[in-house]
C-alpha positions as CSV (number, residue, x, y, z in Angstrom):
1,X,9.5,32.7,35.8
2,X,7.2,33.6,33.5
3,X,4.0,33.4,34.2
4,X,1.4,32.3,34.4
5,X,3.9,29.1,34.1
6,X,4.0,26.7,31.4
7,X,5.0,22.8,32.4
8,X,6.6,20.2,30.1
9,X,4.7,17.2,30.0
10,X,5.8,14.7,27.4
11,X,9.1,14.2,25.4
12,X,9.8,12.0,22.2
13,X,12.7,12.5,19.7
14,X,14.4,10.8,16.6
15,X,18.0,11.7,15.3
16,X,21.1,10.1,13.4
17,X,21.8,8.6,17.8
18,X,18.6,6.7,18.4
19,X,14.8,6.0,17.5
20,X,13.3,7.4,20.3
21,X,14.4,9.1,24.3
22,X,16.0,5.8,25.2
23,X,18.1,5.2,22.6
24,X,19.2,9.0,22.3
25,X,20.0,8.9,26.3
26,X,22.3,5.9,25.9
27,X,24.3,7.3,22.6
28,X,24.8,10.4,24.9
29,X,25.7,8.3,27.8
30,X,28.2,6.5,25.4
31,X,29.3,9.6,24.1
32,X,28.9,7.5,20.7
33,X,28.1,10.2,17.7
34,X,25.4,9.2,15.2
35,X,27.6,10.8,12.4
36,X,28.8,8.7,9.3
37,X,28.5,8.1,5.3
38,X,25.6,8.3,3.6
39,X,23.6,5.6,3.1
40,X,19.7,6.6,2.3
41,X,20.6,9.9,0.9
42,X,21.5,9.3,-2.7
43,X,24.1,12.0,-3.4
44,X,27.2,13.1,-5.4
45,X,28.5,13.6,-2.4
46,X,28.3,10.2,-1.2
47,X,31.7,9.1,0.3
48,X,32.9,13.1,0.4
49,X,30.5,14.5,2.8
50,X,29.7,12.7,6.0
51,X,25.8,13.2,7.4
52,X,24.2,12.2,10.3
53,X,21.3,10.2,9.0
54,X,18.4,8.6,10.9
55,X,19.2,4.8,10.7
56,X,15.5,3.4,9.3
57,X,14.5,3.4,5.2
58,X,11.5,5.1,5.1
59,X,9.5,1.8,5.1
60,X,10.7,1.1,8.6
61,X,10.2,4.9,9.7
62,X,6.1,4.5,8.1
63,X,5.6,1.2,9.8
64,X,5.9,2.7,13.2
65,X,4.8,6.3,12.0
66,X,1.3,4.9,10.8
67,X,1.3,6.9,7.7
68,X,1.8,6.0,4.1
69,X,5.4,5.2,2.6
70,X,4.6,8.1,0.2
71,X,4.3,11.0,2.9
72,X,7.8,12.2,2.8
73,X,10.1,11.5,5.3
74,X,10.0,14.8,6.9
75,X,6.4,13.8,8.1
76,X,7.2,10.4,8.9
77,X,10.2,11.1,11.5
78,X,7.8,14.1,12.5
79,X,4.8,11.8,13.2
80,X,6.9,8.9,15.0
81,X,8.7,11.7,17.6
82,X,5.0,13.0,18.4
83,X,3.3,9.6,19.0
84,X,6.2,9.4,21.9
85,X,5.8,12.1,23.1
86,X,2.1,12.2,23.4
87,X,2.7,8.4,25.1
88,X,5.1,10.3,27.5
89,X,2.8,12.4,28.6
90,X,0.2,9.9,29.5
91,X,-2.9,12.2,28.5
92,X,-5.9,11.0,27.8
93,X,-8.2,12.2,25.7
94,X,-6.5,15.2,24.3
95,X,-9.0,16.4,21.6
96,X,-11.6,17.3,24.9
97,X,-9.1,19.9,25.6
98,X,-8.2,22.9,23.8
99,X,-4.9,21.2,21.3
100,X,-2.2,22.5,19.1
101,X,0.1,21.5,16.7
102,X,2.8,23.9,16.3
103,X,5.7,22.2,13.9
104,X,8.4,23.6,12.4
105,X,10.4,22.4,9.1
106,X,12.6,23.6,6.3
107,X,12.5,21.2,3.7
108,X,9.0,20.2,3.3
109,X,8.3,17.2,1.4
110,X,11.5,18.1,-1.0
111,X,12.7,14.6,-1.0
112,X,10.0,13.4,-2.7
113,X,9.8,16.7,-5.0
114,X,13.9,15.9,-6.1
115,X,12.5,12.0,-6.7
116,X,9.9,13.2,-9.1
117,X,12.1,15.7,-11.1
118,X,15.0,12.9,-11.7
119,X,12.3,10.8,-13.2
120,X,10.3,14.2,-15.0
121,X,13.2,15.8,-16.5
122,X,14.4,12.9,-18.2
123,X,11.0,12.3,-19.7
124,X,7.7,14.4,-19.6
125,X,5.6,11.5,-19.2
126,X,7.5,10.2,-16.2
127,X,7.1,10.8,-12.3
128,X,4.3,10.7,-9.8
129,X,2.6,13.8,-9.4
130,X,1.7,12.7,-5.9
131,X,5.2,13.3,-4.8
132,X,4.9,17.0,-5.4
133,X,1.6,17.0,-3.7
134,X,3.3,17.5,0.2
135,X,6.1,19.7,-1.4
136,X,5.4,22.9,1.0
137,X,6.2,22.7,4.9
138,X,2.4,23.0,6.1
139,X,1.5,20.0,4.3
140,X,4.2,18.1,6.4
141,X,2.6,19.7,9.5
142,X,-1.1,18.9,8.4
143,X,-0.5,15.3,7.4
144,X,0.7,14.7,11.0
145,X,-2.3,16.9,12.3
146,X,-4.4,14.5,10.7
147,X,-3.0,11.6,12.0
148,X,-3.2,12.4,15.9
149,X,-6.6,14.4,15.7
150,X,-5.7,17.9,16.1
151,X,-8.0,20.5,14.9
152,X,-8.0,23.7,17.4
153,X,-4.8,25.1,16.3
154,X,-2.4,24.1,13.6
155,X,0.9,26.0,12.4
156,X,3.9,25.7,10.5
157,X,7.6,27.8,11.5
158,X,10.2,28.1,9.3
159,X,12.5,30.7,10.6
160,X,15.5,28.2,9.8
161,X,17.6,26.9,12.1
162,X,15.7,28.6,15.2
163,X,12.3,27.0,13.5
164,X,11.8,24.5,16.1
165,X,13.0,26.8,19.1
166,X,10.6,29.6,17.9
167,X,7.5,26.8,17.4
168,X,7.8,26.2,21.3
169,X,8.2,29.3,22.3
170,X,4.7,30.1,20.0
171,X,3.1,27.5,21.8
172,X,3.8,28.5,25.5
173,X,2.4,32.2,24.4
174,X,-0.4,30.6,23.5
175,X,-1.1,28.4,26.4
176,X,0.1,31.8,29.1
177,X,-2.6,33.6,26.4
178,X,-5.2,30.6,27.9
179,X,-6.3,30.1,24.1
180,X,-5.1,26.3,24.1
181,X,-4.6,23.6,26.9
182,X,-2.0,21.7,25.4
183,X,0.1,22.1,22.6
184,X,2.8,19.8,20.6
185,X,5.6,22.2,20.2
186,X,8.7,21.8,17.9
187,X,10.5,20.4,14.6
188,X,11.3,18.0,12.0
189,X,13.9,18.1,8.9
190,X,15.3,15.2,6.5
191,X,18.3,15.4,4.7
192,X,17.7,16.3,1.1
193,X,20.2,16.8,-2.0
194,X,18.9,20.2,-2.1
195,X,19.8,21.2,1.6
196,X,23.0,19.7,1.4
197,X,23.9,21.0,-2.1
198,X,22.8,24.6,-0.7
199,X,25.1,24.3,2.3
200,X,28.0,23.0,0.6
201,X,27.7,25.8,-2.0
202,X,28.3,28.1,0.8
203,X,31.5,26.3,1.7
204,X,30.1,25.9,5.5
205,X,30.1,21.7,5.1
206,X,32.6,19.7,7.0
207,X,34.2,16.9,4.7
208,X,35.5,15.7,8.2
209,X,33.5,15.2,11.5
210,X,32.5,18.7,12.8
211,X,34.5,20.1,15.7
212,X,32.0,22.8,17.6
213,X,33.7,25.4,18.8
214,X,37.2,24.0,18.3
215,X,39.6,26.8,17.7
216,X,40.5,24.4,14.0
217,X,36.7,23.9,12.9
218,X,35.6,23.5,9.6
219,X,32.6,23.6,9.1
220,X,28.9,21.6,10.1
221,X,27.6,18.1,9.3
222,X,23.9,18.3,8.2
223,X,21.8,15.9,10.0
224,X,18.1,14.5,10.0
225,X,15.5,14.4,12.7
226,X,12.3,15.2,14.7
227,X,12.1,16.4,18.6
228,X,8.9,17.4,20.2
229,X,7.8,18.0,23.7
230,X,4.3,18.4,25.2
231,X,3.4,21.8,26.8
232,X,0.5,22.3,29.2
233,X,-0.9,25.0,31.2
234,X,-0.5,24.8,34.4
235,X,-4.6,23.7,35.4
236,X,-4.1,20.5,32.6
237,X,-0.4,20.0,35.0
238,X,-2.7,19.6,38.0
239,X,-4.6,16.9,36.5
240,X,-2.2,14.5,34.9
241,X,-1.4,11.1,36.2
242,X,2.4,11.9,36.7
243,X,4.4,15.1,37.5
244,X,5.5,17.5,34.9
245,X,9.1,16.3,33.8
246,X,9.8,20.5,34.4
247,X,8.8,24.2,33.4
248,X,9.6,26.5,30.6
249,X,10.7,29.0,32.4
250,X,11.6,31.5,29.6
251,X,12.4,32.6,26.1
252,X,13.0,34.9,23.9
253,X,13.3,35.8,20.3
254,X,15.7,38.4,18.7
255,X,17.0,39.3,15.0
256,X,19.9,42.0,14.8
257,X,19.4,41.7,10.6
258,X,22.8,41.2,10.0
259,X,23.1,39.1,6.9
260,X,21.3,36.4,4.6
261,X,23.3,33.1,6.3
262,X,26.0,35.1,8.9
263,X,25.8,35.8,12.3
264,X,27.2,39.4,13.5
265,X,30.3,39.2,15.0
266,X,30.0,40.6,17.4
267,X,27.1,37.8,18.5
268,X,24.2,41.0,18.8
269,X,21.0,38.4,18.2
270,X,22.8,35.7,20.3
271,X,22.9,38.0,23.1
272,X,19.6,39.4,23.1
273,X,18.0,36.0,22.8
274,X,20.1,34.5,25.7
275,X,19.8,38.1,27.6
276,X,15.8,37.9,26.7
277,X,15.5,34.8,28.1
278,X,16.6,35.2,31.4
279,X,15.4,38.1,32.0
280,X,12.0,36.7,31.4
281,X,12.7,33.9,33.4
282,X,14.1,35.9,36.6
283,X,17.2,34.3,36.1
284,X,20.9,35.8,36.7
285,X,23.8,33.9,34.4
286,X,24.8,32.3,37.7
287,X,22.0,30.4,38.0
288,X,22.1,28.3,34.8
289,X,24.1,25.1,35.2
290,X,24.1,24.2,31.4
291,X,24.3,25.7,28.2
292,X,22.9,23.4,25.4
293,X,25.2,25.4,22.7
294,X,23.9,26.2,19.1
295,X,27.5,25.1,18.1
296,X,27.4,24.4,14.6
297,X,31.0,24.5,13.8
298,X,30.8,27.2,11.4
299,X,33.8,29.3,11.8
300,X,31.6,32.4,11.9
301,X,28.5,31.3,14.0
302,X,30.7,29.4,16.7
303,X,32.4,33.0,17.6
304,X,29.5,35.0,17.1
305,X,27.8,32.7,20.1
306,X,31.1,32.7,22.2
307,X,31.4,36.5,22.1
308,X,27.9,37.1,23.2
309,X,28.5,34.2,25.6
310,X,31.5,35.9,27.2
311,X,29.6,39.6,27.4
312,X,26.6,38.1,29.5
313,X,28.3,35.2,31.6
314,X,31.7,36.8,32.3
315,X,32.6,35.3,35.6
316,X,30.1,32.8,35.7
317,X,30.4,30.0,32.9
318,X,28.6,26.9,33.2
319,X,29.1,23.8,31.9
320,X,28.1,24.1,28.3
321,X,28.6,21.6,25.0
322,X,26.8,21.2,21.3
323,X,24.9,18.0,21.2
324,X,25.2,18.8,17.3
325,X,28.5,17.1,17.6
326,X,26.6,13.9,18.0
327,X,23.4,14.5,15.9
328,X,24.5,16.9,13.3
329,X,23.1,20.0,12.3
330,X,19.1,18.9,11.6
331,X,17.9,22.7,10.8
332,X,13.9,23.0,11.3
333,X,14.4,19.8,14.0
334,X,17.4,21.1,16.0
335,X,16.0,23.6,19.0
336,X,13.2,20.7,19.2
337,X,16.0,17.7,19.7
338,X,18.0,19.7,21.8
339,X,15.3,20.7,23.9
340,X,15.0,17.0,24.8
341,X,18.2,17.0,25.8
342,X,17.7,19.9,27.8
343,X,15.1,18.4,29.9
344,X,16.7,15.2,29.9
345,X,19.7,17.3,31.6
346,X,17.0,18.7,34.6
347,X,15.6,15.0,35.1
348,X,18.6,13.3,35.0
349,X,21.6,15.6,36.1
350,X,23.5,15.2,33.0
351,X,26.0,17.4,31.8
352,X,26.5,16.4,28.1
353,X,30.2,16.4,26.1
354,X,30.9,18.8,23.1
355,X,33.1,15.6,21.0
356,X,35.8,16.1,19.2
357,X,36.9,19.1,20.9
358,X,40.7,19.2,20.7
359,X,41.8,23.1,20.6
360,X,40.0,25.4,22.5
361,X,39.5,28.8,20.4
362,X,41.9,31.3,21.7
363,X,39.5,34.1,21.7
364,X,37.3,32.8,24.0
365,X,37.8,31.8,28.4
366,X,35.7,29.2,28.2
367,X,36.6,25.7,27.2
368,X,33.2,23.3,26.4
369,X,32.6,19.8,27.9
370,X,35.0,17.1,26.7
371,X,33.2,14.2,28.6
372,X,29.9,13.2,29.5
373,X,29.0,13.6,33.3
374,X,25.9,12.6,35.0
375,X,24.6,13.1,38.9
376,X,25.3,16.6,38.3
377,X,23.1,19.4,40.4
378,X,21.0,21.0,37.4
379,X,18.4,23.3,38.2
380,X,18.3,25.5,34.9
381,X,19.3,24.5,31.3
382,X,19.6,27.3,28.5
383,X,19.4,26.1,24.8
384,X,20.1,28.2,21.7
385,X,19.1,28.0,18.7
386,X,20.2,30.8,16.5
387,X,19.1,31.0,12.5
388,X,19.4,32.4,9.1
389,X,18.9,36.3,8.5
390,X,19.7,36.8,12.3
391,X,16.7,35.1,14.0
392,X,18.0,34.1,17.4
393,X,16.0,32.2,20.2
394,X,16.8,30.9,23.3
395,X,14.9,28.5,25.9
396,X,15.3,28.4,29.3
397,X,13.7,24.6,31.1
398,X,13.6,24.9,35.0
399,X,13.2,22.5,37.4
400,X,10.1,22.7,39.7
């Protein structure tokens, strides 16, 4: 375990499944996917591409956010996954310690930036210039700063889809560094005709529900969401009310370079990010009981993973499934939702189902979850989450 150790406090999350832990346990429970056609994303692609979309207009989402209906919505599912989180943790009184706000995001405040040009390139005269004005992914990250008080340490990740993954993993250095207390680690995306367009130009979008590592997968579903946990050092541990929900036990970060958008084939970041991880943890493969999968459904990342799966666990393969299958792929927000579910899987002894899996891919020896079990022994959870350019990271969570 790495040390010295850092403990996981408090837990809130948003996605296409549910508005908050609860409702996101249940949907798992149910096995019931938050996946379906567009409805607040206005879109060409409306009734062709199927999203997973966070069920609240962005009225709803500021009402119980506290911010502004003009904040994009990027801040606003951001800002409600925090407050739970920080509730979850029970702290009080977090600006006398040492706090940070690490977020990650790839969009920014885009949907509001693609509202003003619809308007401004039809006419010069038209559009609000205030819906440019949180345009770049730190503004996202300072508006929800601002709102909960933190003013030791603010940052913004963007490595792509390992953003959120990387932001925790910045956060626990700084804690094991003793430079901050506490810190509010991980990500938040909306869907945007931008992201969506950009993926679909690289012929990677599902027009059907994805089907993660199905040997007949087509492609990903975008989604939309925000997942953050809580982070303390292990003297702020002693003092709170309740026990720590578990403990990062280790991470890692790797980039073999490959290419722009593809993951080597032969899976060279995956592995070093998973083989980083638990070597920093003082893990063996054996001892993980669940791998939260990357698992995008991408015919090239879904192999990529599985070889480099195969070359560290031969022999030992533990359960393992991708929860994207359910939320979609939410980008910036995806290593913080599924780390959630990761610590929900310590706490609870779940093992959670990869849907829609009907073929298994030939070139693999592992088949992933097909159904959702609980009361299971689980005393270490891995989760990927593996990016554009190569940028790999992986968590391990630990019981204590």
């Amino acid at each position: 375990m790495m040390k010295p150790p850092v403990f996981i406090a408090g837990i809130g999350v948003i996605s296409a499944i549910g508005n908050n832990v609860a409702e996101n346990l249940a949907a798992l429970g149910k096995e019931a996917a938050g996946i379906g056609e567009m409805t607040n994303l206005h879109s060409v692609h409306r009734r062709k591409l199927p999203v997973a979309e966070v069920k609240m207009s962005n009225e709803a989402l500021a009402a119980i956010a506290g911010l502004p209906v003009e904040v994009t919505r990027t801040a606003l599912l951001s800002a409600i996954a925090v407050k739970e989180a920080l509730q979850s943790a029970a702290i009080e009184n977090i600006r006398d310690l040492r706090t940070g706000f690490i977020s990650a995001n790839t969009v920014g405040g885009m949907d509001k930036t693609e509202s003003f040009f619809e308007e401004f390139s039809g006419h010069p005269q038209k559009g609000r210039l205030r819906d440019v004005v949180y345009h770049e992914c730190g503004a996202v990250t300072e508006l929800v700063a601002d709102k909960i008080g933190i003013k030791n340490h603010i940052a913004t990740v963007n490595t792509a889809c390992s953003s959120s993954s990387n932001a925790i993993f910045m956060g626990a250095r700084l804690i094991r560094q003793n430079r901050l207390d506490l810190v509010i680690a991980g990500g938040t995306d909306a869907l945007t005709r931008f992201t969506l367009n950009g993926f679909n130009t690289l012929m990677i979008v599902d027009r059907q529900y994805c089907q993660p590592f199905d040997e007949n997968r087509r492609g990903l579903n975008l989604g939309e969401g925000a997942g953050y946990l809580v982070l303390v050092s292990d003297k702020i541990a002693a003092m709170l009310k309740q026990s720590p929900l578990c403990v990062l036990s280790g991470a890692c970060n790797a980039n073999d370079a490959y290419h722009q958008t593809a993951s080597s084939p032969g899976g060279t970041g995956s592995y070093l990010a998973m083989k980083g991880a638990l070597e920093r943890s003082g893990l063996q493969p054996r001892d993980i009981d669940y791998i939260n999968l990357h698992g995008t459904g991408t015919q090239n990342n879904d192999i990529a993973e599985g070889t480099a799966i195969k070359l560290l666990f031969d022999g030992h393969y533990p359960p393992m499934s991708s929860t994207k299958s359910f939320t979609g792929h939410t980008l910036g927000a995806s290593g913080g939702i599924e780390a959630v579910f990761s610590v929900l899987s310590l706490q609870y002894g779940l093992i959670y189902p990869n849907l829609r899996l009907e073929t298994p891919m030939k070139d693999l020896p592992f088949v992933p979850e097909k159904h959702f079990r609980k009361g299971v022994p689980v005393r270490h959870v891995l989760s990927n989450s593996f990016g554009f350019g190569g940028n790999c990271s992986s968590l391990i969570f630990s019981k204590l």
